[in-house]
OpenMM code with the backbone's topology and positions (N, CA, C; nanometers):
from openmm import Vec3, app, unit

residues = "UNK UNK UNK UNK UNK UNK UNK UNK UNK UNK UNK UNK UNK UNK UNK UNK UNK UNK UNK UNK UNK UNK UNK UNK UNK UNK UNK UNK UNK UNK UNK UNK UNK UNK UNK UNK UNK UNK UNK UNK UNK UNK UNK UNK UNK UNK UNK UNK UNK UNK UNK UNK UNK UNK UNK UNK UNK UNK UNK UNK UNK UNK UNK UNK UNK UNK UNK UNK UNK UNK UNK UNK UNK UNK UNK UNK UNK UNK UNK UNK UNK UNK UNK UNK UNK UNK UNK UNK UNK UNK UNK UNK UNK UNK UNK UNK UNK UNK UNK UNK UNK UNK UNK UNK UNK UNK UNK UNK UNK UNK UNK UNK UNK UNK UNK UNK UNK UNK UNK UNK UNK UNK UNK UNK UNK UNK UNK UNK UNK UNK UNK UNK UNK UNK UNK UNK UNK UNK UNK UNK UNK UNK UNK UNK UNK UNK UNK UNK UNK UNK UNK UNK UNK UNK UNK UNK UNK UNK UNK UNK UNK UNK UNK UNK UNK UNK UNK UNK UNK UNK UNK UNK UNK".split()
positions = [
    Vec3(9.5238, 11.1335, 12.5478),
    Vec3(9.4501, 11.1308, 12.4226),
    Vec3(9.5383, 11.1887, 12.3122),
    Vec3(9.5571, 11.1290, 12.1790),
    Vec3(9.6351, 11.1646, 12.0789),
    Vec3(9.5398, 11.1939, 11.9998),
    Vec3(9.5568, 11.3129, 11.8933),
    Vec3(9.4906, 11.3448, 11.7763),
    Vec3(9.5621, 11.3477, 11.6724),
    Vec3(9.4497, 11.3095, 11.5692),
    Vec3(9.5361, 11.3504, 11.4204),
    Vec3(9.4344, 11.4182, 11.3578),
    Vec3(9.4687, 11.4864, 11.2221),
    Vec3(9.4129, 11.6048, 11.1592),
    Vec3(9.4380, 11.4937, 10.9820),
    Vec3(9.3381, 11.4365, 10.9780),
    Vec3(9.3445, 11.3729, 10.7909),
    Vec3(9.2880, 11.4354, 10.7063),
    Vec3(9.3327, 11.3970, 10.5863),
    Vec3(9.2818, 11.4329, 10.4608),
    Vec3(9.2679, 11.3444, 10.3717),
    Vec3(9.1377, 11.3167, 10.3417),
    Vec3(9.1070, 11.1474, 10.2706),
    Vec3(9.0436, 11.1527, 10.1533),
    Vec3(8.9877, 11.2756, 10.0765),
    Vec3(8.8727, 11.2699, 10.0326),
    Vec3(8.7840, 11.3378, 10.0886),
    Vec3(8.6439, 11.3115, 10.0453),
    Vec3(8.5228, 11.3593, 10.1212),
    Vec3(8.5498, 11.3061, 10.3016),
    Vec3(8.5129, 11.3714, 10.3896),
    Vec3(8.5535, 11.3759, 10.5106),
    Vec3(8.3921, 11.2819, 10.5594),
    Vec3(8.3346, 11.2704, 10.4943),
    Vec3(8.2095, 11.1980, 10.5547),
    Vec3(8.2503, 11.0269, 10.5327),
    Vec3(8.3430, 11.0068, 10.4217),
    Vec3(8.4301, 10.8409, 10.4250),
    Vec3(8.5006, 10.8434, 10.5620),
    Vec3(8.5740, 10.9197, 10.6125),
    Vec3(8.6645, 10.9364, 10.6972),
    Vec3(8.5795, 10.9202, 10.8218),
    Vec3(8.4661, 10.9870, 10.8810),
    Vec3(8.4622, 10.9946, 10.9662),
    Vec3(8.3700, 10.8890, 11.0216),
    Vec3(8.2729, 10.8347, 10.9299),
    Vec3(8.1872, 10.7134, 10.9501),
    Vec3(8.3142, 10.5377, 10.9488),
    Vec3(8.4168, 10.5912, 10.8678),
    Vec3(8.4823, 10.4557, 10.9139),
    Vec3(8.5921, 10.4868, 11.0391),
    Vec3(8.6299, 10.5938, 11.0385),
    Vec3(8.7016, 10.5494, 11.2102),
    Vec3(8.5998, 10.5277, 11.3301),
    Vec3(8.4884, 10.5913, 11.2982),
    Vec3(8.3652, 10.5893, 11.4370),
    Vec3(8.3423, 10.4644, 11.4777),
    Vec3(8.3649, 10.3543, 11.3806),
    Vec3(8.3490, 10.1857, 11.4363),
    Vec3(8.4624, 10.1229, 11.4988),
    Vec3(8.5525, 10.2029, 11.5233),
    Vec3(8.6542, 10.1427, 11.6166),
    Vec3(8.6825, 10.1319, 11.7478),
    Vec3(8.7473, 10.0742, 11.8342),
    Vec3(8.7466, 10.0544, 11.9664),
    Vec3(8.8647, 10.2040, 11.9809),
    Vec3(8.8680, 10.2744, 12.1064),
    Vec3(8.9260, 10.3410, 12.1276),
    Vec3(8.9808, 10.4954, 12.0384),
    Vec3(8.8328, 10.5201, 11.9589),
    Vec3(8.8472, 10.6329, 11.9135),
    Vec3(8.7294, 10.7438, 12.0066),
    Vec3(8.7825, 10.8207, 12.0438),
    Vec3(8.6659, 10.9138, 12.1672),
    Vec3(8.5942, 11.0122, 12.0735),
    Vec3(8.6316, 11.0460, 11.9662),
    Vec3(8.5757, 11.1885, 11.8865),
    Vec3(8.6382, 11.1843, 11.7673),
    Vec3(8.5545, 11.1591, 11.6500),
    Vec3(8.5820, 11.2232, 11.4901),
    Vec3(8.4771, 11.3476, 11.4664),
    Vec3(8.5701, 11.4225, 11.4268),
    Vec3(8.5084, 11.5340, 11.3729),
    Vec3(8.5537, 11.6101, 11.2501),
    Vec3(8.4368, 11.6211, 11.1964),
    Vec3(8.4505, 11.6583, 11.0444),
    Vec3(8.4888, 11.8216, 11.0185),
    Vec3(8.5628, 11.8577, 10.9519),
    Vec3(8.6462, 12.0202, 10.9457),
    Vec3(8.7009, 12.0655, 10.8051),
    Vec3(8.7408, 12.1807, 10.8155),
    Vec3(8.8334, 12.2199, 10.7070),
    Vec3(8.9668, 12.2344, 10.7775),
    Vec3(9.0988, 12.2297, 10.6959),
    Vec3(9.2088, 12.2958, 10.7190),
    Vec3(9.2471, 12.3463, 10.5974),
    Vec3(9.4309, 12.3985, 10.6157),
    Vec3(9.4938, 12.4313, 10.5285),
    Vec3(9.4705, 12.5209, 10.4248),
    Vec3(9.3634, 12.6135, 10.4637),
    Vec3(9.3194, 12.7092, 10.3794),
    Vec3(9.3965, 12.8868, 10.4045),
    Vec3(9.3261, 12.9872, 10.3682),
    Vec3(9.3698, 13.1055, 10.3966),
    Vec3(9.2424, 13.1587, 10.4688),
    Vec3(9.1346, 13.0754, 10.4358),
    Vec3(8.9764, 13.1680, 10.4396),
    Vec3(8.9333, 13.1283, 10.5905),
    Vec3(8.8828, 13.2565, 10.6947),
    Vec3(8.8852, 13.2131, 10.8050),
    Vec3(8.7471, 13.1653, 10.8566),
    Vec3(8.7574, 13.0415, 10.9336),
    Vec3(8.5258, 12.9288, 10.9556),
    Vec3(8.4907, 12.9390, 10.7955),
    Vec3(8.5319, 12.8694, 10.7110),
    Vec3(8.4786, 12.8636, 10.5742),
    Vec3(8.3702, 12.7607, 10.6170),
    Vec3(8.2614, 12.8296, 10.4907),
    Vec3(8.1686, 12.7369, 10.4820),
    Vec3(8.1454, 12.6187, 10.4301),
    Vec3(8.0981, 12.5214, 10.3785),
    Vec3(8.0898, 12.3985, 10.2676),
    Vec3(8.0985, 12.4415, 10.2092),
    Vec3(7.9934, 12.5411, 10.1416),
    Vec3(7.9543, 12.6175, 10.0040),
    Vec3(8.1036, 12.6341, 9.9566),
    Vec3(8.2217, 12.7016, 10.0246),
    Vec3(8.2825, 12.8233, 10.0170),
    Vec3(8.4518, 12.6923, 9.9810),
    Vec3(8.4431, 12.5944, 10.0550),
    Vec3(8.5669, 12.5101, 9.9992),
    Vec3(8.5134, 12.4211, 9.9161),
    Vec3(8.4093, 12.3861, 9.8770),
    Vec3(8.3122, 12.3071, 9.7553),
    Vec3(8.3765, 12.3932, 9.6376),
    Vec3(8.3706, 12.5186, 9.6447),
    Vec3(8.4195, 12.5611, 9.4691),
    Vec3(8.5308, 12.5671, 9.4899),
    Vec3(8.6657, 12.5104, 9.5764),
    Vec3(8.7770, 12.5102, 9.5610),
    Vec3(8.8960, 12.6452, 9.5957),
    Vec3(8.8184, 12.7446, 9.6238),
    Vec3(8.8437, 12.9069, 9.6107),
    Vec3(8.9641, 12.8974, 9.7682),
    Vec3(8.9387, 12.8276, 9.8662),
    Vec3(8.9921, 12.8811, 9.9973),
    Vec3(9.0809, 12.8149, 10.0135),
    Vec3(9.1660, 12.6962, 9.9638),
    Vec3(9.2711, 12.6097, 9.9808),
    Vec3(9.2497, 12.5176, 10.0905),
    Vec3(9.1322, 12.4889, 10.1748),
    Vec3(9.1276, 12.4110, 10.2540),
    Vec3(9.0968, 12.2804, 10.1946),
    Vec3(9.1145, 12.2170, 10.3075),
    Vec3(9.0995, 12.0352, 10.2706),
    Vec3(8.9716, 12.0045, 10.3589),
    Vec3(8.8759, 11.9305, 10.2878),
    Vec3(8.7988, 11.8474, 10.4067),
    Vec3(8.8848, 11.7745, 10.4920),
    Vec3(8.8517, 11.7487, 10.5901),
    Vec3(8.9299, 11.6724, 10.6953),
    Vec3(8.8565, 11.6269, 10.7641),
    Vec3(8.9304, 11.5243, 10.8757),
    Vec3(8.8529, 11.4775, 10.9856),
    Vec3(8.9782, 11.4867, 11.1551),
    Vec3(8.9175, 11.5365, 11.2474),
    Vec3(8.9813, 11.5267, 11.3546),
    Vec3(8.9966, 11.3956, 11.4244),
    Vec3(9.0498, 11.3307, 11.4352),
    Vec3(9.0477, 11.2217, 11.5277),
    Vec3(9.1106, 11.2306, 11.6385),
    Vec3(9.0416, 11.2050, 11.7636),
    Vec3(9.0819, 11.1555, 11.9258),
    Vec3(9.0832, 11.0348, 11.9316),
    Vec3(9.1705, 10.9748, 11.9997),
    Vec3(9.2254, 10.8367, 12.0251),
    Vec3(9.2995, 10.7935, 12.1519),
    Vec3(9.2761, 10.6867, 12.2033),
    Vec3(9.3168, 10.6108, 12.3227),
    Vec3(9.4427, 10.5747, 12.2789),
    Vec3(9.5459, 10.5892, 12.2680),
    Vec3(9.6747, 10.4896, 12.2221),
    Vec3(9.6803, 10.3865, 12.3020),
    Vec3(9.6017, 10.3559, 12.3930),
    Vec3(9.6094, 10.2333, 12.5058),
    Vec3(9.5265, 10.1190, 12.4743),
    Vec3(9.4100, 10.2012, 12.3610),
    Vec3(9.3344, 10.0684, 12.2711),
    Vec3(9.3344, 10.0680, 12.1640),
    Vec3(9.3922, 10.1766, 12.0858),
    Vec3(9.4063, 10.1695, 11.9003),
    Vec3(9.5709, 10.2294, 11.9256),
    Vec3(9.6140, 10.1614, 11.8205),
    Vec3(9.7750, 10.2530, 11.8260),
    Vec3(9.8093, 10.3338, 11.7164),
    Vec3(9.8555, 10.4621, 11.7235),
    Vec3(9.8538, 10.5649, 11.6191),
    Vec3(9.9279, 10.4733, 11.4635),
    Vec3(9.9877, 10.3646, 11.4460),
    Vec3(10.0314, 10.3189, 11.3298),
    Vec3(9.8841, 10.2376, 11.2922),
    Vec3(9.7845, 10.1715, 11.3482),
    Vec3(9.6658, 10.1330, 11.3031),
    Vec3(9.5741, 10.2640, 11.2469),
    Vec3(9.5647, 10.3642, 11.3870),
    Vec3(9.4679, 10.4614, 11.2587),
    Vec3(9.5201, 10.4834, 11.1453),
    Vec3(9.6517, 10.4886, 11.1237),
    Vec3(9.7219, 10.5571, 11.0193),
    Vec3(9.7404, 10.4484, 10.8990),
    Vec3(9.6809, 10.3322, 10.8830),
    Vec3(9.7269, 10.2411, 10.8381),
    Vec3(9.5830, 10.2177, 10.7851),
    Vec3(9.4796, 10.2095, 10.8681),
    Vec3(9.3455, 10.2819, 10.8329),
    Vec3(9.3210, 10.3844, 10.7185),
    Vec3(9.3921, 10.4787, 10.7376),
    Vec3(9.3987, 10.5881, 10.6525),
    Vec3(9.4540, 10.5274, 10.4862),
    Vec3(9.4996, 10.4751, 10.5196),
    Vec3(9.5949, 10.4395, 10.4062),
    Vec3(9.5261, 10.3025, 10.3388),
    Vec3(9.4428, 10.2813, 10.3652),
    Vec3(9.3312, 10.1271, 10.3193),
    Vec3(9.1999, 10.2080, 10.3152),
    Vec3(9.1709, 10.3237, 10.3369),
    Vec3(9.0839, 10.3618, 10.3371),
    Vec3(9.0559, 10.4942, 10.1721),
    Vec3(9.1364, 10.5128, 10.2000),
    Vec3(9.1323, 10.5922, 10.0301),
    Vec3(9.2598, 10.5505, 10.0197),
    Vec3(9.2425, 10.6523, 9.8377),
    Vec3(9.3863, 10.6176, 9.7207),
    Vec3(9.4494, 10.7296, 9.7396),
    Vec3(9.5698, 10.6955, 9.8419),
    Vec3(9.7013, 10.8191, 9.8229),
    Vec3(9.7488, 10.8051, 9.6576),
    Vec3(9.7199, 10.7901, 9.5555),
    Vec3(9.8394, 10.7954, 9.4344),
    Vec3(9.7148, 10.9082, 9.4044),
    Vec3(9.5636, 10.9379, 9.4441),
    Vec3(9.5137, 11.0500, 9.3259),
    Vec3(9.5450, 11.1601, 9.4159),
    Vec3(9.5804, 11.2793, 9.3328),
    Vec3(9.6361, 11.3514, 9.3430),
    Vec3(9.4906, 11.4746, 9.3280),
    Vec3(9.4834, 11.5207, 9.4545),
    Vec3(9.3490, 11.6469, 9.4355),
    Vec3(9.2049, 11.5840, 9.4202),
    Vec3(9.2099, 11.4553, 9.4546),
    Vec3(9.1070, 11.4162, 9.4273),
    Vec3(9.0344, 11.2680, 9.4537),
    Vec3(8.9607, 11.1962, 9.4502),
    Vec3(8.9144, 11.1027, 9.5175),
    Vec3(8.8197, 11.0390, 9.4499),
    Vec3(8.7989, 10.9153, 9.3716),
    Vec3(8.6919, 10.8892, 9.2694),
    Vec3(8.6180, 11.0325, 9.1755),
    Vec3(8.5409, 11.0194, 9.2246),
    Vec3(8.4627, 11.1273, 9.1281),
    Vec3(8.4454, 11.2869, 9.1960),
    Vec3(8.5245, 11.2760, 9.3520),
    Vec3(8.5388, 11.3420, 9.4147),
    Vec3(8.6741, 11.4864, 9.3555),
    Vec3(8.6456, 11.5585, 9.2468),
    Vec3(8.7709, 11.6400, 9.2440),
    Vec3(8.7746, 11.7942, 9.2574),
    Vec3(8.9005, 11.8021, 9.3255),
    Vec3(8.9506, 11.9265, 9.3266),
    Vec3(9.0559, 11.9116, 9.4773),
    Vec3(9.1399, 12.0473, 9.5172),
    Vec3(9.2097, 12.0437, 9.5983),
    Vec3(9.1348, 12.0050, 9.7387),
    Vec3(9.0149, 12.0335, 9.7654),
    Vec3(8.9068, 11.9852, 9.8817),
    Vec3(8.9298, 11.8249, 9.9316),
    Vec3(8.9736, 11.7991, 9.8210),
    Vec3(8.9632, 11.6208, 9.8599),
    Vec3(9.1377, 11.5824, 9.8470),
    Vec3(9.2432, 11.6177, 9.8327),
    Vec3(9.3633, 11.5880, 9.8300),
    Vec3(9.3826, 11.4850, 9.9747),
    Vec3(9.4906, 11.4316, 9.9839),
    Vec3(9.5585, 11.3381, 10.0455),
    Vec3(9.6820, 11.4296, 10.1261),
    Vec3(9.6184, 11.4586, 10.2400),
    Vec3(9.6883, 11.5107, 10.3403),
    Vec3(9.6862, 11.4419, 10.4900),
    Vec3(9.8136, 11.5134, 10.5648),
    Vec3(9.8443, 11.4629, 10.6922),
    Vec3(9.8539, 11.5797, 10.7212),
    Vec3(9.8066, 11.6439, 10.8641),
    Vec3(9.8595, 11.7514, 10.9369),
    Vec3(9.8964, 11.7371, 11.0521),
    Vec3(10.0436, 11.7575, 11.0877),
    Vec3(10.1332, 11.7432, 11.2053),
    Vec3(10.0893, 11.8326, 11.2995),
    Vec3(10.0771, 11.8226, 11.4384),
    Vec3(10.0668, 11.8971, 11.4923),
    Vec3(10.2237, 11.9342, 11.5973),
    Vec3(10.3335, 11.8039, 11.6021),
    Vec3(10.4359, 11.8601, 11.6017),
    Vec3(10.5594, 11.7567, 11.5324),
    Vec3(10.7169, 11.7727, 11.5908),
    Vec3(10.7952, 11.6901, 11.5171),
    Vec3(10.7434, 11.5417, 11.5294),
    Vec3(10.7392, 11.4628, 11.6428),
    Vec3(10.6843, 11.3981, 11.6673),
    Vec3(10.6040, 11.3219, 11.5629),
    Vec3(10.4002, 11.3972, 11.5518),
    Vec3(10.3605, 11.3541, 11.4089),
    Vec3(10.4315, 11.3341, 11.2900),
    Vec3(10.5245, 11.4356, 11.3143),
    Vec3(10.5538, 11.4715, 11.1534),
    Vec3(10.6178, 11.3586, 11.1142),
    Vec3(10.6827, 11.3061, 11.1854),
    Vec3(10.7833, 11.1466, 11.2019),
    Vec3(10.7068, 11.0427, 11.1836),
    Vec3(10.5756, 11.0112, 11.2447),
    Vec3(10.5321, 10.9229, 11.3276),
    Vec3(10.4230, 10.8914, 11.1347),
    Vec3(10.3888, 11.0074, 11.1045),
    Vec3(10.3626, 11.0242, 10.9494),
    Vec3(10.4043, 11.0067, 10.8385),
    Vec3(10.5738, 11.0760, 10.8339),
    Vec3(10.6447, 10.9940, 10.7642),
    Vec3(10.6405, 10.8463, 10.6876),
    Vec3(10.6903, 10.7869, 10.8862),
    Vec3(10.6770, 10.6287, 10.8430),
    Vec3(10.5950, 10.6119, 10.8175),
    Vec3(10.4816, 10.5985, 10.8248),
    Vec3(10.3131, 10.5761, 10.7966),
    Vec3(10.3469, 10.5590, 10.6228),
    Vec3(10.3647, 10.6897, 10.5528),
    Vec3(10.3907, 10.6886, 10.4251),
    Vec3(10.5142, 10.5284, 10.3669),
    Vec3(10.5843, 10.5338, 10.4289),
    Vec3(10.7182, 10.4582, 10.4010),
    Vec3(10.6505, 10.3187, 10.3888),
    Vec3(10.5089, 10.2663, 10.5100),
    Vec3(10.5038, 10.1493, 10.5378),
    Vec3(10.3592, 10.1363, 10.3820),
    Vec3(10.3138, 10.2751, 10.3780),
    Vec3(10.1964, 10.2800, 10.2948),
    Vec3(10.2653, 10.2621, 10.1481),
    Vec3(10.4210, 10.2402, 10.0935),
    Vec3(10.4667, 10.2454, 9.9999),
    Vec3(10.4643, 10.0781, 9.9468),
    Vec3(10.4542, 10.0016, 10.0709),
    Vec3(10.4777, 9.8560, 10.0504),
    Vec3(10.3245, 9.7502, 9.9498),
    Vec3(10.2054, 9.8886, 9.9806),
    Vec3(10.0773, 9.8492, 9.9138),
    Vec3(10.0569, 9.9069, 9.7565),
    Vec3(10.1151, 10.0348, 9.8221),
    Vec3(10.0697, 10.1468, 9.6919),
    Vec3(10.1926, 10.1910, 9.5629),
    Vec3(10.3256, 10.1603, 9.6486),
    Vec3(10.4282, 10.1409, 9.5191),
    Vec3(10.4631, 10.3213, 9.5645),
    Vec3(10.5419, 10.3394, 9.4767),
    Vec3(10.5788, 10.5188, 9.4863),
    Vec3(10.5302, 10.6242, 9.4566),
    Vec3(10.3703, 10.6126, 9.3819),
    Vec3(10.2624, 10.6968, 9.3335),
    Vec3(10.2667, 10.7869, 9.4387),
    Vec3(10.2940, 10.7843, 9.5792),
    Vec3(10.2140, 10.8404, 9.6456),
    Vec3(10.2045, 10.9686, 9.6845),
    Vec3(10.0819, 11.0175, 9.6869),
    Vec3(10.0884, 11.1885, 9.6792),
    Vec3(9.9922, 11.2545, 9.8029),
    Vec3(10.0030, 11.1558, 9.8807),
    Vec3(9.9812, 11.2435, 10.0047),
    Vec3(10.1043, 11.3925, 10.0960),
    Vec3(10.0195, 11.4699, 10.0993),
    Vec3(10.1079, 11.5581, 10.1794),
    Vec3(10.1042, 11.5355, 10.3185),
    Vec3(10.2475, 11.5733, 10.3581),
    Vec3(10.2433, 11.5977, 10.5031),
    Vec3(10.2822, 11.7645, 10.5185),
    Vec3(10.1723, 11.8015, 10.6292),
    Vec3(10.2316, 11.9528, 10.6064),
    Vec3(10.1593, 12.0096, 10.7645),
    Vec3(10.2170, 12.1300, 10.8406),
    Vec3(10.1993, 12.1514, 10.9059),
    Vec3(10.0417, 12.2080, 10.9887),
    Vec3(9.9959, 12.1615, 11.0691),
    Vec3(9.8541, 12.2066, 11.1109),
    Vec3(9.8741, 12.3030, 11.1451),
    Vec3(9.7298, 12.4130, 11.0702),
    Vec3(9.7067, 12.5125, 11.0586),
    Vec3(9.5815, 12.5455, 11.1616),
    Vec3(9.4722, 12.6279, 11.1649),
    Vec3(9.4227, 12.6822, 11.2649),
    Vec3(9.2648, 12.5440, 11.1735),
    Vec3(9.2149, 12.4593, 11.2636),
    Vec3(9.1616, 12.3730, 11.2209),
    Vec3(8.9806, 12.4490, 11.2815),
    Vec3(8.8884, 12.4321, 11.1492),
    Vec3(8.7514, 12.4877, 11.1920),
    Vec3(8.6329, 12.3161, 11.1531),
    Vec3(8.5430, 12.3480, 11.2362),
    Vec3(8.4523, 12.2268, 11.2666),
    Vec3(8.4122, 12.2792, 11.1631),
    Vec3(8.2921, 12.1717, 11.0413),
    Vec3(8.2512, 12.1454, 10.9574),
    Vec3(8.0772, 12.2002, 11.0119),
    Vec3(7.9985, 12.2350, 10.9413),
    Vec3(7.8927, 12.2924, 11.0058),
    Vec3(7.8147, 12.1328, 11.0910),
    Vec3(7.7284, 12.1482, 11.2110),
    Vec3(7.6436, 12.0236, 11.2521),
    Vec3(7.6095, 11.8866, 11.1543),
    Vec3(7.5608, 11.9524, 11.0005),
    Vec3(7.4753, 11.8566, 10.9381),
    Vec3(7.5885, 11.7740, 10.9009),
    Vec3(7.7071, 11.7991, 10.8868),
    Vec3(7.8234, 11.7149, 10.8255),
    Vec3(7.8795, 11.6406, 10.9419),
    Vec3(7.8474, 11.6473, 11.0850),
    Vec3(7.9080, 11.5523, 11.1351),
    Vec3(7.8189, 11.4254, 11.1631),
    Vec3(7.8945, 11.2793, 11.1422),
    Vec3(7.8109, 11.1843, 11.1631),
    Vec3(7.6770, 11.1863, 11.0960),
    Vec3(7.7397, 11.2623, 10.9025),
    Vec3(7.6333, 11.2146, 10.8300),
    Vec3(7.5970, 11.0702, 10.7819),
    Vec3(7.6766, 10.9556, 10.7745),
    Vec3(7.6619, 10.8361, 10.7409),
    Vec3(7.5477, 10.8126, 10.8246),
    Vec3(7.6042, 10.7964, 10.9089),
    Vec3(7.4869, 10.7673, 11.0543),
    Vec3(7.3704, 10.7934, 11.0596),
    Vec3(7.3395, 10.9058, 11.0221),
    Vec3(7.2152, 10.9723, 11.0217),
    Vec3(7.1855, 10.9819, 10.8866),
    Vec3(7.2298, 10.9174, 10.7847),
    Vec3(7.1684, 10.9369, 10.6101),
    Vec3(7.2593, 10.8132, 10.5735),
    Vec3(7.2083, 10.6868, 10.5908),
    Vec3(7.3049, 10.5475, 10.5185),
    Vec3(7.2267, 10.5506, 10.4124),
    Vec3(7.1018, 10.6078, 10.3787),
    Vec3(7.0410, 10.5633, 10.2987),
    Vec3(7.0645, 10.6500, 10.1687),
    Vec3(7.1330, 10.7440, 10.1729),
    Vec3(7.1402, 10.8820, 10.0579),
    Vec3(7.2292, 10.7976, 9.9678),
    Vec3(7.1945, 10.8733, 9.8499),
    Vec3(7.2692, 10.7982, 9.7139),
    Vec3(7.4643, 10.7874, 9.7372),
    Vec3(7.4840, 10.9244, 9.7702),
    Vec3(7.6347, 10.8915, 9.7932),
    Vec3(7.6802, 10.8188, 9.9235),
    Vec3(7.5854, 10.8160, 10.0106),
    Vec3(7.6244, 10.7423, 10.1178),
    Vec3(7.6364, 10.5716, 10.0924),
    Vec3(7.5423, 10.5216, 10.0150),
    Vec3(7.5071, 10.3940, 9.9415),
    Vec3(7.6379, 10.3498, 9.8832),
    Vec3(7.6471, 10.4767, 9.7445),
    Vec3(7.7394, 10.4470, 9.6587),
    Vec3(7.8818, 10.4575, 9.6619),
    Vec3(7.9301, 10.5267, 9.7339),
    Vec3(8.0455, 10.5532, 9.8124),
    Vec3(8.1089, 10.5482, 9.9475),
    Vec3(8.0073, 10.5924, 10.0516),
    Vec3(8.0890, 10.5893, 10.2225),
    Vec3(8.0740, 10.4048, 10.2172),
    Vec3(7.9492, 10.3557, 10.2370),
    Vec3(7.9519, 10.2137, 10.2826),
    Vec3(8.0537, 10.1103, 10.2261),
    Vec3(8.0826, 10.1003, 10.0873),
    Vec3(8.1728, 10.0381, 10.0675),
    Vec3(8.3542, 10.1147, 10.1092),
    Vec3(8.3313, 10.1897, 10.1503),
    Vec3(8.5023, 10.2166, 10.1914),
    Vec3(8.4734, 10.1845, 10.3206),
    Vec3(8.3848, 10.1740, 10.4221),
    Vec3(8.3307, 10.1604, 10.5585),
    Vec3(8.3415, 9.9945, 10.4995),
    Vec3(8.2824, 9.9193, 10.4556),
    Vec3(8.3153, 9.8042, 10.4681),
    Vec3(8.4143, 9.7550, 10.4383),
    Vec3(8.5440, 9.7892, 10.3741),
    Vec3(8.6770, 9.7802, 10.2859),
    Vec3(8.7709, 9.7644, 10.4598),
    Vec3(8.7946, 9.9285, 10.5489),
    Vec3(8.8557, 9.9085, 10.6452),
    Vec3(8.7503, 9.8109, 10.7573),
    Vec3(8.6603, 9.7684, 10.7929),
    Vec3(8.5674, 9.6751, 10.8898),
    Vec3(8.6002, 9.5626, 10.8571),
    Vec3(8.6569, 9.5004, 10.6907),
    Vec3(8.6677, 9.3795, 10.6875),
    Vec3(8.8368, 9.3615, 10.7105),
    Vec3(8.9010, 9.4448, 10.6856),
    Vec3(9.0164, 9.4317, 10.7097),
    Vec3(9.0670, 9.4520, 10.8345),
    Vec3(9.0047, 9.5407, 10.9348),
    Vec3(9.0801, 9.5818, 11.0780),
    Vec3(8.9434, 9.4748, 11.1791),
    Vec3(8.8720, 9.3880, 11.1260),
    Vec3(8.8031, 9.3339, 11.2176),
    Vec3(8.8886, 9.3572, 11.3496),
    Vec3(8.9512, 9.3090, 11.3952),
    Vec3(8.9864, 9.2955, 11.5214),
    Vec3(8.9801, 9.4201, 11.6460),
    Vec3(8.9659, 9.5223, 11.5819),
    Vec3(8.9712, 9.6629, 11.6184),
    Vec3(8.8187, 9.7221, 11.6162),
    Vec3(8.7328, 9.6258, 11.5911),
    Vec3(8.5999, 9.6929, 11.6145),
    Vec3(8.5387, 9.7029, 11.7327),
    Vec3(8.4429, 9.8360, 11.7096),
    Vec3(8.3911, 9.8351, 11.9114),
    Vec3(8.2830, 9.7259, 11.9138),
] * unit.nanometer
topology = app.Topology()
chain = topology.addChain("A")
for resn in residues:
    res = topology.addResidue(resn, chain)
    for name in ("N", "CA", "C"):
        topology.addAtom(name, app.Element.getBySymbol(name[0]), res)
């Protein structure tokens, strides 16, 4: 099982569109990259702790291959905004990768290099080393799922959920 540690935006886009894929075992919604230790929503919502929403992903590399999630990632939000995500702003929502060793850090790289061929040289995703990663409280995981109907879920998760579904058809469970 391979994991990655993203940074997309709001982590509830992230985690409702990898969950429709074949060979993902576990997304889970988190903070990283902060100083503040089990921060709360409340507590990286005003921006104060340096963490990123994130999402954990587990993966089969035997039925999704780490350049598809990652390619996912990269059709799935805008690496050129910088701290921020539609109407989504502050450092909470930045465009991050977290390595967990050389390996990722490579394997991320290219990811960026191949993500340059869509997005041009804007791009302002970080890659930076994984830090001590904390789960997001219960109500945030597999909120799409359980709230399709809420205004930001409407107005925002479903159409980025339908953006990567129409494009990675082939990869759906």
């Amino acid at each position: 099982m391979t994991e990655f540690v993203l940074a997309g935006g709001c982590f509830w886009c992230l985690d409702s569109a990898y969950s429709q894929f074949r060979g993902i075992e576990d997304v889970t919604c988190g903070y990283t990259g902060g100083k503040v230790v089990n921060p709360t929503y409340e507590q990286v919502c005003e921006g104060n702790t340096d963490h990123a929403e994130v999402v954990s992903i587990r993966f089969d590399e035997s039925v999704i291959s780490a350049s598809d999630i990652l390619d996912i990632f990269f059709t799935l939000h805008d690496p050129t905004q910088l701290n921020r995500q539609g109407n989504d702003i502050g450092t909470q929502y930045r465009s991050a990768m977290y390595f967990a060793d050389a390996d990722q850090k490579e394997i991320f790289s290219q990811s960026i290099e191949r993500a340059r061929e869509i997005w041009g040289n804007g791009i302002v995703t970080e890659v930076t080393e994984l830090g001590e990663f904390y789960a997001a409280e219960e109500y945030h995981q597999d909120f799409f799922a359980k709230n399709p109907n809420q205004g930001y879920c409407v107005a925002v998760v479903a159409p980025k959920v339908n953006k990567v579904r129409s494009k990675f058809t082939h990869l759906l469970k």
